[in-house]
C-alpha positions in Angstrom: 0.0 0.0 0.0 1.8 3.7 -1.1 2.8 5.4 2.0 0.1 8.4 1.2 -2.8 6.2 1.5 -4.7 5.6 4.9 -6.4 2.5 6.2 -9.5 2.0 7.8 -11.5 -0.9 9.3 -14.6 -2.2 9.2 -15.3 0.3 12.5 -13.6 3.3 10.8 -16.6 2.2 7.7 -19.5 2.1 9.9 -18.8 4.9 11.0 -18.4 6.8 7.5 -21.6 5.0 6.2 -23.6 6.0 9.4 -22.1 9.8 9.1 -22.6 9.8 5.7 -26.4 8.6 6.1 -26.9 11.7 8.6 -23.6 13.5 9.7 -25.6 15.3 12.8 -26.3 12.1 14.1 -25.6 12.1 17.6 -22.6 9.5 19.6 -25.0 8.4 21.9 -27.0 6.9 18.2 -23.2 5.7 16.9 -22.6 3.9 19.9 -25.7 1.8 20.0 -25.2 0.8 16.1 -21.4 0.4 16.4 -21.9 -1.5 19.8 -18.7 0.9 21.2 -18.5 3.9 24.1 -18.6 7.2 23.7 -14.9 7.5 23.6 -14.0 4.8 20.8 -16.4 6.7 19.1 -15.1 10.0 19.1 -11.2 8.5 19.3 -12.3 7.1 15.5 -14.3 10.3 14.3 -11.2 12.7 15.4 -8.5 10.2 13.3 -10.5 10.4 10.5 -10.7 13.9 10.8 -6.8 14.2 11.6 -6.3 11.7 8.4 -8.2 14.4 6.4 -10.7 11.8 5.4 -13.4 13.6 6.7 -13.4 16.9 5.9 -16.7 18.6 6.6 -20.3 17.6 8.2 -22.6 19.2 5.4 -25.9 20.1 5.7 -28.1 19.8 2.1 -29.9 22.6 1.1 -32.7 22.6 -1.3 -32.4 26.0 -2.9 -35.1 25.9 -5.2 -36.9 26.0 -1.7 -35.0 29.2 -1.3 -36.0 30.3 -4.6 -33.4 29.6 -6.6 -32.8 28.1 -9.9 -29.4 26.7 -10.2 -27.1 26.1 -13.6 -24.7 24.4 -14.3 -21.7 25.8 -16.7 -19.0 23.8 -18.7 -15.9 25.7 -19.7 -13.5 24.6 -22.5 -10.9 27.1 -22.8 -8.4 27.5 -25.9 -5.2 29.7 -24.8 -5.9 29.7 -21.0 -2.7 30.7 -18.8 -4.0 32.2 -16.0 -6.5 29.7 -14.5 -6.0 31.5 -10.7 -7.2 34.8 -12.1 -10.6 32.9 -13.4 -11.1 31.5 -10.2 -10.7 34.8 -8.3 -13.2 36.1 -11.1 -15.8 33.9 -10.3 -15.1 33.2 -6.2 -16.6 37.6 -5.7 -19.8 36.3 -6.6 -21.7 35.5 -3.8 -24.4 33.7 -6.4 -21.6 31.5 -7.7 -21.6 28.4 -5.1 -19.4 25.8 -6.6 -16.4 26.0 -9.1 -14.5 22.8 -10.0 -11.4 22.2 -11.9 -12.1 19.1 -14.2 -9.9 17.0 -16.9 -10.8 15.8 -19.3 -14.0 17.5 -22.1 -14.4 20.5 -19.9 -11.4 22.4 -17.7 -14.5 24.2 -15.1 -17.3 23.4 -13.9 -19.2 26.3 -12.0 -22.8 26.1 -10.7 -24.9 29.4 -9.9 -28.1 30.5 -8.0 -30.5 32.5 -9.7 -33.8 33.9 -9.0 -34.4 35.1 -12.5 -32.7 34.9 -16.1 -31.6 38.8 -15.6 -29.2 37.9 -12.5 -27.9 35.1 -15.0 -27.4 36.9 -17.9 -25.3 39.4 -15.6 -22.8 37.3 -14.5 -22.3 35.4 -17.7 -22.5 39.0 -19.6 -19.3 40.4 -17.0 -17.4 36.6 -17.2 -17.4 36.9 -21.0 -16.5 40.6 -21.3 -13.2 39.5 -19.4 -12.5 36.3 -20.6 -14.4 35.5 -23.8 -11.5 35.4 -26.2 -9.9 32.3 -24.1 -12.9 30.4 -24.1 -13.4 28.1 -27.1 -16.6 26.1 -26.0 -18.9 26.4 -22.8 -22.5 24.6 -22.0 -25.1 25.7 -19.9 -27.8 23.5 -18.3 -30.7 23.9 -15.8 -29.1 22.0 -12.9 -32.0 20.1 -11.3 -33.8 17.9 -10.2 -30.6 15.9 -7.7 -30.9 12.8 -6.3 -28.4 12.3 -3.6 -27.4 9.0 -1.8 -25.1 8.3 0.8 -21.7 6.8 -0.1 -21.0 2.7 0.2 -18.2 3.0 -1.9 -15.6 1.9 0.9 -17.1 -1.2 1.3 -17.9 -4.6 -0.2 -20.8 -5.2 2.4 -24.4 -4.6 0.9 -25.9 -1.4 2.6 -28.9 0.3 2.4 -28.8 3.9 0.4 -31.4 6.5 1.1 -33.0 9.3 -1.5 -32.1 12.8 -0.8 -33.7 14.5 -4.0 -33.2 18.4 -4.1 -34.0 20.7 -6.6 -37.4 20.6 -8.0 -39.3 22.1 -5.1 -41.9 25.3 -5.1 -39.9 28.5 -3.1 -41.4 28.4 0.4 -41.5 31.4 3.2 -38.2 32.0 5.0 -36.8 35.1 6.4 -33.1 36.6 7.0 -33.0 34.5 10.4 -33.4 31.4 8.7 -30.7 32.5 5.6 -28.0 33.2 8.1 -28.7 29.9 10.4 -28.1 28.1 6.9 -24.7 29.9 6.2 -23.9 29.5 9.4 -24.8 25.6 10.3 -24.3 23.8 7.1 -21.1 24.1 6.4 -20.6 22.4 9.6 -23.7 20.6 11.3 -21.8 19.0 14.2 -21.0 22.6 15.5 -22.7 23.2 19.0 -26.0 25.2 18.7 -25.1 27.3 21.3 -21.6 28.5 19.6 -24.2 29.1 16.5 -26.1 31.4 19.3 -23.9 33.0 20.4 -22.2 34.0 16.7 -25.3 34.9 15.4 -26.6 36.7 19.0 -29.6 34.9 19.2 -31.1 32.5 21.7 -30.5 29.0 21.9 -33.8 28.1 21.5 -34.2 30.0 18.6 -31.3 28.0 16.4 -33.0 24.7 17.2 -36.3 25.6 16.7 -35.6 27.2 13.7 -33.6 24.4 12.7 -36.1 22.1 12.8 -38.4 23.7 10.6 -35.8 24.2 7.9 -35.9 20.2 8.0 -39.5 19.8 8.5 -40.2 22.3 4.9 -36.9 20.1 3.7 -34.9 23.0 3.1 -32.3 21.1 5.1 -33.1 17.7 3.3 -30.3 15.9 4.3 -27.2 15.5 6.1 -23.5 14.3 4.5 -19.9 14.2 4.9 -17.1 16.0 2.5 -15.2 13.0 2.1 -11.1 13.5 1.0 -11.3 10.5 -1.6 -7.5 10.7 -2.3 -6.1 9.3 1.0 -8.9 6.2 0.7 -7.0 5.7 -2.8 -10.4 6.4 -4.9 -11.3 9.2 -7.4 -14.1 10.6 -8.8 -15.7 10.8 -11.8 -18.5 12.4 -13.4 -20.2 10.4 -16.4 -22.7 11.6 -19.2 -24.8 9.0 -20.9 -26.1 9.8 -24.3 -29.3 7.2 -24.8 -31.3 5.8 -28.0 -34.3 5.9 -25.4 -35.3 7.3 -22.5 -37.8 4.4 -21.9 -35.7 2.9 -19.3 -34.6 5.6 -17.1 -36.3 4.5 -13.9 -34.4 1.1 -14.0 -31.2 3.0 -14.8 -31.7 5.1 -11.3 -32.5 1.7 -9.9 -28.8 0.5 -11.4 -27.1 3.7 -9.7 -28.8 3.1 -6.5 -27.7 -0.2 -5.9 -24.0 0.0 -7.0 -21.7 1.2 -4.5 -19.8 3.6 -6.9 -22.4 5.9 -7.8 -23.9 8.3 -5.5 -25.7 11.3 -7.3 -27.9 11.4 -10.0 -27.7 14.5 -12.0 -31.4 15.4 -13.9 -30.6 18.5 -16.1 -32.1 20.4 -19.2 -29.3 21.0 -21.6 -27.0 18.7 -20.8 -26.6 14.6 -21.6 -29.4 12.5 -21.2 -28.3 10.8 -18.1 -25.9 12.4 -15.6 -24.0 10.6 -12.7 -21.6 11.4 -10.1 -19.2 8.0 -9.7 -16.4 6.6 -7.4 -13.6 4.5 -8.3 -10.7 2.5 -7.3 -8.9 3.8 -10.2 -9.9 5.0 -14.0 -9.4 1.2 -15.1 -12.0 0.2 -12.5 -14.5 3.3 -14.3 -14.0 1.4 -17.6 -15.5 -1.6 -16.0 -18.2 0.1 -14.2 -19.2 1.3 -17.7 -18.9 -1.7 -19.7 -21.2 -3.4 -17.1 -23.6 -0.9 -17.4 -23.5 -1.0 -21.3 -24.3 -4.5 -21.2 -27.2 -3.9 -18.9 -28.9 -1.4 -20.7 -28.4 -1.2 -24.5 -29.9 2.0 -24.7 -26.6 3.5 -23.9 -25.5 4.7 -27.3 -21.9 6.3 -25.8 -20.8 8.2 -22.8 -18.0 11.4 -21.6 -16.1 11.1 -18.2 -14.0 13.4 -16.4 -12.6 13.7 -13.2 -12.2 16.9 -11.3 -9.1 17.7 -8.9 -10.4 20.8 -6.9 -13.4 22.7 -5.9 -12.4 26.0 -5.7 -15.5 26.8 -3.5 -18.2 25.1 -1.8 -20.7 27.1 0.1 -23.8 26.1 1.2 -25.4 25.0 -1.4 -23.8 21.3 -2.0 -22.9 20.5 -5.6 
């Protein structure tokens, strides 16, 4: 095993699936399912987050709830040098929640909130005065509806995998309260609620009442880790299906939910057909993946992969 890669047991795995089912689960709820104390528990949890395998406890925020529409944005650029400078570009706007670094079809992936086609148009009017002679191709999609399941991917065991579908909901009432309690908590759910208090100077009881509302009107819809994959020795991949027919799309989301290395399901409106997010051992192991899945479903007439090496931001809106 190379020296850079870190191992875990089948503890150090329960633990991730049961985190990454709901990472504000409480230890008293680990240590009935794990059958361990308190502090074997949190001895695990802090190595993994000292082993920069877990990175983050994220809340999932539905923001069409919030009354956004999000896109998604492919970037192919032909004579870029200065791939920093883009970055910077796009990390002042506040409406621009995730930017990736890919390889392979595309060099960035981006992902904005909007609450109308004026606030897009904007952005993508000021990113192409700057930089539209470096960029050769680009796509834009509506990015939505998600379906979201928890990881299994470190494991050979069969376990369950939950639905946590965001995207596609009607905008319901909030307030400024509730906006800054979701900046503030979902970046990091396992943070006390009385350090969120006492940040934000409001009550205690406020924070968790509030709280559970926002997951009551599934506005928080879910709970996950940011898992490092590179220490585990897996990557990730992102894979567009171009079908024949559409006829078979249910068993396809069937297919995705019962294999270990595919975790999100990407429904969009300008981009491929069938969009998945995918983790592998190693690019040799995507090949099979996808040769299994061709076999399975004829309707697949080809597909694009690419991997991505950074997200240059991720706010509170997941991916």
């Amino acid at each position: 095993m190379p020296n850079n890669l870190v191992k875990i047991d089948e503890y150090d795995k329960k633990l991730l699936y049961e985190l990454d089912k709901d990472a504000h689960t409480t230890i008293s709820a680990l240590t009935k399912k794990l059958k361990k104390s308190k502090q074997f528990i949190d001895y695990r949890i802090k190595r993994l987050e000292e082993e920069k395998i877990i990175l983050a406890y994220q809340a999932i925020i539905d923001s069409s709830k919030l009354g956004f529409i999000t896109y998604r944005i492919y970037i192919k650029f032909q004579q870029m040098t200065k791939e920093d400078e883009f970055i910077e570009f796009l990390k002042n706007y506040e409406n621009i929640w995730t930017i990736a670094r890919l390889h392979g079809k595309w060099d960035f992936a981006f992902f904005i909130g909007v609450k109308n086609i004026r606030e897009l148009h904007e952005t993508w009017d000021k990113l192409t005065l700057k930089f539209k002679s470096k960029i050769k191709e680009y796509d834009i999609a509506v990015y939505a509806p998600i379906i979201n399941h928890n990881r299994t991917f470190f494991t050979d065991k069969k376990l369950d995998k939950i639905d946590r579908i965001y995207g596609d909901g009607n905008k319901l009432e909030y307030d400024e309260i509730d906006l800054k309690i979701i900046k503030e908590y979902s970046t990091n759910v396992r943070t006390a609620y009385i350090d969120i208090a006492k940040k934000l100077d409001l009550s205690i009881n406020t924070i968790i009442n509030r709280i559970k509302i926002l997951e009551k009107k599934k506005i928080i819809c879910g709970y996950k880790l940011d898992i490092n994959l590179e220490p585990l020795g897996y990557e990730g991949y992102r894979v567009d299906l171009h079908l024949n027919s559409k006829e078979k799309i249910r068993s396809l989301r069937e297919y995705c939910k019962q294999s270990r290395n595919i975790y999100q399901i990407m429904d969009t409106i300008g981009g491929a057909d069938f969009e998945m997010s995918v983790i592998v051992k190693d690019f040799y192991d995507l090949l099979r993946l996808m040769k299994d899945m061709q076999m399975k479903f004829p309707e697949i007439d080809y597909y694009e992969y690419f991997g991505y090496s950074l997200f240059a931001r991720l706010s509170y809106v997941p991916d």
